[in-house]
C-alpha positions in Angstrom: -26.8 -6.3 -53.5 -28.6 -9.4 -53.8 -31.4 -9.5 -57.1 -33.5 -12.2 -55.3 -36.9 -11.3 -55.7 -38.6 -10.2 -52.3 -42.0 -10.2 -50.6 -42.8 -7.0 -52.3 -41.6 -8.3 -55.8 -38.0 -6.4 -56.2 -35.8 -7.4 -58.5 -32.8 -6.2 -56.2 -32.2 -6.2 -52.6 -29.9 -4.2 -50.5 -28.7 -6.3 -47.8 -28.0 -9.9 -48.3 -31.4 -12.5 -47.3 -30.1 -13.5 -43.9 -29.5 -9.8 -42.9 -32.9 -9.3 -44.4 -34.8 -11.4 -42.7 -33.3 -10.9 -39.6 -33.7 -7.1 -40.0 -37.0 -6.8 -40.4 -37.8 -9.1 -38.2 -36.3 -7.0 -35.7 -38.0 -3.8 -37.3 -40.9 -5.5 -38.0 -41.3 -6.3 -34.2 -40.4 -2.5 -33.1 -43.2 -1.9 -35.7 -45.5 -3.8 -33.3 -44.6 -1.8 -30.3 -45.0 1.6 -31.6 -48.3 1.0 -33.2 -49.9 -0.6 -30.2 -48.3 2.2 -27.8 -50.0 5.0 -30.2 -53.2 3.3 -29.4 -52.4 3.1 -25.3 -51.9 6.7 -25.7 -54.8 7.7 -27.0 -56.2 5.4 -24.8 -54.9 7.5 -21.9 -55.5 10.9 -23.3 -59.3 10.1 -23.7 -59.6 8.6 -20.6 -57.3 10.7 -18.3 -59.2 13.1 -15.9 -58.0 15.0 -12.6 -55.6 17.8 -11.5 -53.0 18.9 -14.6 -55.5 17.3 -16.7 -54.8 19.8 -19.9 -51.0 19.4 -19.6 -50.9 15.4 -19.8 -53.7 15.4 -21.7 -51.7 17.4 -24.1 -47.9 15.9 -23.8 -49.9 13.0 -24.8 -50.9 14.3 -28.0 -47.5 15.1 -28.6 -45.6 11.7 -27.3 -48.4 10.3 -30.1 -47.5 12.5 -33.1 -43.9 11.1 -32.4 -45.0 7.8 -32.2 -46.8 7.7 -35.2 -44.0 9.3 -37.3 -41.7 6.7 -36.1 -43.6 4.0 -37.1 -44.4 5.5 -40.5 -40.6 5.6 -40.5 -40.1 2.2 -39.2 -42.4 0.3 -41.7 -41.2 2.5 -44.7 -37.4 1.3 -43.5 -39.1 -2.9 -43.4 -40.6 -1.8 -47.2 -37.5 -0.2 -48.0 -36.1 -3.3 -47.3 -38.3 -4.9 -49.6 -40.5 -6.8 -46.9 -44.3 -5.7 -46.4 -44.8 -4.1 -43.4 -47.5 -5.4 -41.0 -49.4 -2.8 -39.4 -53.2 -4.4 -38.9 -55.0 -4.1 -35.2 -55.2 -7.9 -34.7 -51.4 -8.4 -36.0 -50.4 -5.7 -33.5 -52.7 -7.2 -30.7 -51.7 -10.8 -31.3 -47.9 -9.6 -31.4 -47.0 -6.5 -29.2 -44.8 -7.0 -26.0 -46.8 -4.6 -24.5 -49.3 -5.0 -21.1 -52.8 -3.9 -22.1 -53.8 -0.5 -21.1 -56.3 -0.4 -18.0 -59.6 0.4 -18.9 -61.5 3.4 -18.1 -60.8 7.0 -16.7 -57.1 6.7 -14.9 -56.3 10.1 -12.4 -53.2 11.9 -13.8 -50.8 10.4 -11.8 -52.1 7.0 -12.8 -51.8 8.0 -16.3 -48.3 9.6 -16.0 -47.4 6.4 -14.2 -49.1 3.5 -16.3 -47.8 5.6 -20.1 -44.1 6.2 -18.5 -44.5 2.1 -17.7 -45.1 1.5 -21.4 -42.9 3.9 -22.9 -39.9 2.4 -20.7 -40.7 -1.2 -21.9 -41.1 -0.1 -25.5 -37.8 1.8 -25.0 -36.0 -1.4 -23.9 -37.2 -3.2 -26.8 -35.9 -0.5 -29.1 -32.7 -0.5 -27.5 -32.3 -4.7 -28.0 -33.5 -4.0 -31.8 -30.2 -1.5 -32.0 -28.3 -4.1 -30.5 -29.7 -7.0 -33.0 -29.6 -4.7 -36.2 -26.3 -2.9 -35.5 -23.9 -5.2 -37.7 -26.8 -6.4 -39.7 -27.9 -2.8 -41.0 -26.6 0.3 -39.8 -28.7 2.5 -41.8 -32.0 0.5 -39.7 -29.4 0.8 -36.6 -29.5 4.6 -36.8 -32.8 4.9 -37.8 -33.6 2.9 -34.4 -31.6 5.1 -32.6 -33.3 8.0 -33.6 -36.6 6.9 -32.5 -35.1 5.6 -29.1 -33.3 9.0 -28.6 -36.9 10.5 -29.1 -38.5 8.5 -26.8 -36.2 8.6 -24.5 -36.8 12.8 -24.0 -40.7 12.2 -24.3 -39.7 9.7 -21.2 -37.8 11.9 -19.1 -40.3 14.6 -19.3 -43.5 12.2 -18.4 -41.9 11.2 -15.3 -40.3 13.9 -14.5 -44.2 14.7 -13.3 -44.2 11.8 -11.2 -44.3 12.3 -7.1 
């Protein structure tokens, strides 16, 4: 353990700087992602209308809670790590990989379709954050794969709807 003073003033660190940085970098960018697809999903939920409404309207709501308590989980790992998590709407807007949500009511299957699009994308760029962090951190690397695992069953089930 490094005692380097960090961006949230620690005396000790628990990976070397370079694994650090690199880290939560990584993290910090999953960070992005997860926020900015909470929002896309209430997005959709608010704005999705047609036959099966209730039912997406309500796996929504629960794709979101999971969503939000992985990036609670994520930014507490970055802060763990002794970095300050960025979680702001114009930091998340000016730095998520994520295409913008279409605007307005979206039919069901245009919902199913546009979320599932999202949640693949934000998928892959969990799976390339496992990949970066896995001989970095593997405490971040499991963490990362817990949330991707997650994802992944909230995937399967949205498109399992899909014609």
């Amino acid at each position: 353990m490094s005692k380097e003073k960090t961006s949230l003033g620690f005396k000790r660190s628990i990976l070397a700087q370079s694994q650090q940085e690199k880290t939560t970098q990584t993290l910090q960018q999953t960070l992005f992602d997860l926020v900015d697809l909470a929002l896309q999903g209430k997005q959709a939920h608010w704005n999705v209308v047609g036959a099966h409404f209730r039912s997406v309207h309500l796996q929504l709501d629960e794709i979101i809670d999971s969503l939000r308590e992985a990036s609670d989980e994520v930014a507490e790992r970055i802060a763990t790590l002794g970095v300050s998590p960025e979680g702001r709407s114009a930091a998340v807007a000016e730095h998520t990989r994520l295409e913008a949500y279409p605007a307005g009511g979206q039919s069901t299957a245009a919902t199913v379709s546009n979320f599932a699009d999202r949640l693949a994308s934000t998928i892959q760029g969990l799976r390339q954050a496992i990949e970066t962090v896995g001989e970095l951190d593997p405490i971040s690397e499991d963490l990362l794969i817990g949330v991707s695992a997650s994802l992944e069953k909230h995937l399967w089930m949205l498109q399992a709807q899909e014609d």
